[in-house]
C-alpha positions as CSV (number, residue, x, y, z in Angstrom):
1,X,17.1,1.9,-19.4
2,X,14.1,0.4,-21.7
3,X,14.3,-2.5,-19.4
4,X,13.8,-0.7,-16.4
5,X,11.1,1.2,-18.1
6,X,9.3,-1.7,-19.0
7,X,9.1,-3.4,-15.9
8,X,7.6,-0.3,-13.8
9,X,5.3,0.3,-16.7
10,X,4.5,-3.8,-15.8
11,X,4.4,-3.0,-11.8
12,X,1.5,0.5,-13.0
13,X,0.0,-2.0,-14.6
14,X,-0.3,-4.9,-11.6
15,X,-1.4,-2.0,-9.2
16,X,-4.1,-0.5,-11.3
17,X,-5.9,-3.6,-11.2
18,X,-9.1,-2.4,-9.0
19,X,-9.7,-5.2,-7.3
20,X,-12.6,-3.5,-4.7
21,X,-14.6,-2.8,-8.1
22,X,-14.1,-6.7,-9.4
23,X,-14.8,-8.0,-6.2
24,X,-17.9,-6.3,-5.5
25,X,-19.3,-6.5,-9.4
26,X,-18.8,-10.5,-9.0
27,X,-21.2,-10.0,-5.9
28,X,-23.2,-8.2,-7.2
29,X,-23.0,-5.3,-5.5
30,X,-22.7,-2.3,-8.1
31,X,-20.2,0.1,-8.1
32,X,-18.0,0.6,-4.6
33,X,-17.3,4.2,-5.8
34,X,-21.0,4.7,-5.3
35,X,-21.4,4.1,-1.8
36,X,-20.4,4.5,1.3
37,X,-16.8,6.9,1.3
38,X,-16.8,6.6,-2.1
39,X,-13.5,5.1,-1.7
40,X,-12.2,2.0,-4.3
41,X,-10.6,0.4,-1.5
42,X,-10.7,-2.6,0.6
43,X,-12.1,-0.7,4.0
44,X,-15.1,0.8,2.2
45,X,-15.8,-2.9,0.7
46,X,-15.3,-4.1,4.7
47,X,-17.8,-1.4,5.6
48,X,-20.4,-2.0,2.9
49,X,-20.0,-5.9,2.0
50,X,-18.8,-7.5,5.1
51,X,-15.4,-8.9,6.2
52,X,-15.1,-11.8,3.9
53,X,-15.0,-9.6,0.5
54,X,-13.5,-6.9,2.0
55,X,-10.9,-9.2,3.5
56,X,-10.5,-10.8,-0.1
57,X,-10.3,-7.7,-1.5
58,X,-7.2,-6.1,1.1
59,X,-5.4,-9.6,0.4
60,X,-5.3,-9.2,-3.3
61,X,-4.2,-5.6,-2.7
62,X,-1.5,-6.7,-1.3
63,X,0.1,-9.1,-3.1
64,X,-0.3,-6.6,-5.9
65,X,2.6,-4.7,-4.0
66,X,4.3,-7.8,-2.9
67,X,4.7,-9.3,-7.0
68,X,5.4,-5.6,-7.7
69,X,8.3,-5.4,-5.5
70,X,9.5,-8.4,-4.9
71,X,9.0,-10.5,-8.4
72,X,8.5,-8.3,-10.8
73,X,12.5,-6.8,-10.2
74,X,13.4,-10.4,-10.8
75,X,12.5,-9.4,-14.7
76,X,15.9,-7.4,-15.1
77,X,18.1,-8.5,-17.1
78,X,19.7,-5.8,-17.8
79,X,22.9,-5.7,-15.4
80,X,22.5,-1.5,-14.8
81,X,19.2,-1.0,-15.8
82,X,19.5,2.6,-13.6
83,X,20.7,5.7,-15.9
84,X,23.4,6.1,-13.2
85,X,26.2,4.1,-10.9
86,X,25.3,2.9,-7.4
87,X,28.1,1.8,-4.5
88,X,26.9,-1.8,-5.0
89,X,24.9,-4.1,-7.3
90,X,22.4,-4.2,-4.2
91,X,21.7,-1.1,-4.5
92,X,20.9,-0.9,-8.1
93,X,18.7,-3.9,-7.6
94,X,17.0,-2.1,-4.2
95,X,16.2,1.2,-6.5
96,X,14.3,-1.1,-8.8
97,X,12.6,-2.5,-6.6
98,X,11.6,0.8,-4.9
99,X,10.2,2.2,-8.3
100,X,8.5,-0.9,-9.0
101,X,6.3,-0.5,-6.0
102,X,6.2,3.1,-5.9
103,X,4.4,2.4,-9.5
104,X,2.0,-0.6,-8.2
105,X,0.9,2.0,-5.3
106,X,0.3,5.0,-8.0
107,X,-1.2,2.4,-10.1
108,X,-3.6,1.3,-7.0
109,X,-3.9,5.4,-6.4
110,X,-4.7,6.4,-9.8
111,X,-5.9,2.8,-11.9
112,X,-5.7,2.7,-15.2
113,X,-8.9,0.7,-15.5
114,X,-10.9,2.9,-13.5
115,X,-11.0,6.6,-14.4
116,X,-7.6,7.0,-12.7
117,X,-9.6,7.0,-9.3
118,X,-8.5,4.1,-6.7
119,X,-8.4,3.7,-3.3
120,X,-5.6,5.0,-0.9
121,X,-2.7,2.6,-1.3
122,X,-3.0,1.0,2.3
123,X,-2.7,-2.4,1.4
124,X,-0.7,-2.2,-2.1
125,X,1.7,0.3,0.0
126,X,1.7,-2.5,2.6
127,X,2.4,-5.6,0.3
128,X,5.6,-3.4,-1.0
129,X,7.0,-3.2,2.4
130,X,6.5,-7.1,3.0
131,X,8.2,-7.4,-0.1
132,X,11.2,-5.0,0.9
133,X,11.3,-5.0,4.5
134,X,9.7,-7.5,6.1
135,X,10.6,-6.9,9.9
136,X,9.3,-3.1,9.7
137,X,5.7,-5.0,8.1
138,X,5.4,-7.1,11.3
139,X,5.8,-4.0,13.4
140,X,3.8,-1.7,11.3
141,X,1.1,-4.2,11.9
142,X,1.2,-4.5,15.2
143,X,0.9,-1.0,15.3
144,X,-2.0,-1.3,13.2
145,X,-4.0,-3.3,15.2
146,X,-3.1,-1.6,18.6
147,X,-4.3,1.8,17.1
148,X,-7.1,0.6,15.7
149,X,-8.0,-2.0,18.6
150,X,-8.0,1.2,20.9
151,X,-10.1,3.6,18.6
152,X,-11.4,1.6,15.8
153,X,-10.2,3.8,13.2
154,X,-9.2,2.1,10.4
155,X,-7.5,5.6,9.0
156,X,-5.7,6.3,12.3
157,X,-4.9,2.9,11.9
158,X,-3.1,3.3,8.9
159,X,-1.5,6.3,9.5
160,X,0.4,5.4,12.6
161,X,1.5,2.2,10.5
162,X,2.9,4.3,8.1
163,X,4.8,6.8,10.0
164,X,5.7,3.2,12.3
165,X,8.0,1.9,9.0
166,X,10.8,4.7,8.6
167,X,10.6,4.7,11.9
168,X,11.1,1.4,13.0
169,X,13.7,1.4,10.3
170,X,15.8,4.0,11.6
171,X,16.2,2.7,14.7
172,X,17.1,-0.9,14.1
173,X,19.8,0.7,11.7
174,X,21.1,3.4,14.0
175,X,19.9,2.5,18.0
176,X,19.8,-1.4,17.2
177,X,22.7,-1.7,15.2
178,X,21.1,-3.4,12.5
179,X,23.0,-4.2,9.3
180,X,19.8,-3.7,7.1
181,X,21.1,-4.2,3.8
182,X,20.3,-1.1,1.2
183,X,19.5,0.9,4.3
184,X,20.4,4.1,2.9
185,X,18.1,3.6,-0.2
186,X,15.2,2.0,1.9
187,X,15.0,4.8,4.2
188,X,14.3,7.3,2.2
189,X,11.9,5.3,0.3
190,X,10.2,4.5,3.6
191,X,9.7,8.1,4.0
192,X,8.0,9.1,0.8
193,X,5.5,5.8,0.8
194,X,4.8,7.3,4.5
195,X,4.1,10.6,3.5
196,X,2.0,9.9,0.8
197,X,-0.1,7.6,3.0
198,X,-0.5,10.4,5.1
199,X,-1.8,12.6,2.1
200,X,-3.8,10.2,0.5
201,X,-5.7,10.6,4.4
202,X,-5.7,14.2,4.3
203,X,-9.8,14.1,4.3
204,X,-9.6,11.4,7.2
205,X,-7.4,13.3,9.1
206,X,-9.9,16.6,8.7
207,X,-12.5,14.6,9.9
208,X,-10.4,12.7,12.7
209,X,-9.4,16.5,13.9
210,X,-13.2,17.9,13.6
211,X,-14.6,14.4,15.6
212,X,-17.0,13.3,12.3
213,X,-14.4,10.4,11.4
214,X,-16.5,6.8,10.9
215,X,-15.4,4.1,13.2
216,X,-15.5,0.7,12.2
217,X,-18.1,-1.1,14.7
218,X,-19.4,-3.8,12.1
219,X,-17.7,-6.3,9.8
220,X,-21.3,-8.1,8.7
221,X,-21.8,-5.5,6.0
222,X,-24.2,-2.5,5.9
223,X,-24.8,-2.4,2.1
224,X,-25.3,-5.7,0.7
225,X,-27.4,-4.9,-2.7
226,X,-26.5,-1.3,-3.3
């Protein structure tokens, strides 16, 4: 149990790193939080820097949830690190892995380093699924770039991803036929990190409903010496 402890505490830690803040310090930019949304994350930096830091910036992001999810688990060693018996070993290992990133995309959410403020857990969210479920990441970015090719929302965007993995999930497993290994862990898991995409957008989706939403146009930067 201290083992599983310590390596969630290690995957917070991963994810709290706020990489928008670093980025746009090194460039001299000020504070992100400052401008803009007000958002630590790698669309505001897109909006106010241009696409080569914010594009830096949504990369890093995500490998924060890939290492979280993917290598991080690998620390382990603890045979049943989970307080209680799963079917299979798998599954033990798949749980882990889902609490893992679950804790890089609170870290990202709520950073350590930062006054506990962040940005919304897009890309962090995004770097666990490559790291879990690499099929339903190809077609939650597809989905991404049709939704926002068609409206240039980079919320809606993200939302439709989101709901797009549990989705796509379910129906490889049940219309498909899909053998997707840990399937009845990953779903549910899908879910959640779905849902709280979808609530970290709550204010996007208010202004997406009322019309006053900000489309991205632009990638050459509208703030670059705030």
């Amino acid at each position: 149990m201290e083992n599983l402890l310590l390596v969630v505490l290690l995957s917070y830690v991963i994810g709290s790193i706020p990489t928008s803040i670093i980025a746009t310090k090194l460039a001299n930019a000020g504070d992100i939080r400052r401008f803009g949304s007000g958002n630590a994350g790698g669309t505001n930096v897109l909006r106010m820097l241009g696409w080569k830091v914010g594009l830096a910036v949504i990369l890093f992001d995500l490998f924060k949830g890939v290492v979280a999810s993917y290598y991080v688990p690998q620390l382990v060693w603890d045979p049943n690190p989970l307080p209680f018996n799963n079917a299979t070993p798998f599954s033990d290992y798949t749980v882990v892995q889902i609490l893992c990133g679950i804790a890089a995309v609170f870290g990202h959410i709520w950073t350590l380093f930062a006054g506990f403020k962040g940005g919304k857990g897009v890309a962090t969210g995004a770097g666990m699924i490559l790291g879990l479920a690499p099929v339903e990441f190809a077609v939650a970015i597809v989905v991404f770039a049709v939704v926002f090719a068609a409206w240039r929302y980079v919320s809606l965007g993200s939302i439709a991803a989101a709901l797009a993995i549990p989705l796509t999930m379910f129906l490889r497993e049940n219309v498909f036929l899909v053998d997707i290994r840990g399937y009845h862990t990953l779903v549910y898991f899908a879910i959640g990190v779905s849902l709280l995409i979808v609530f970290t957008h709550r204010e996007n989706i208010r202004r997406l409903l009322a019309g006053t939403e900000n489309k991205l146009t632009s990638f050459s930067g509208s703030r670059k010496n705030p």
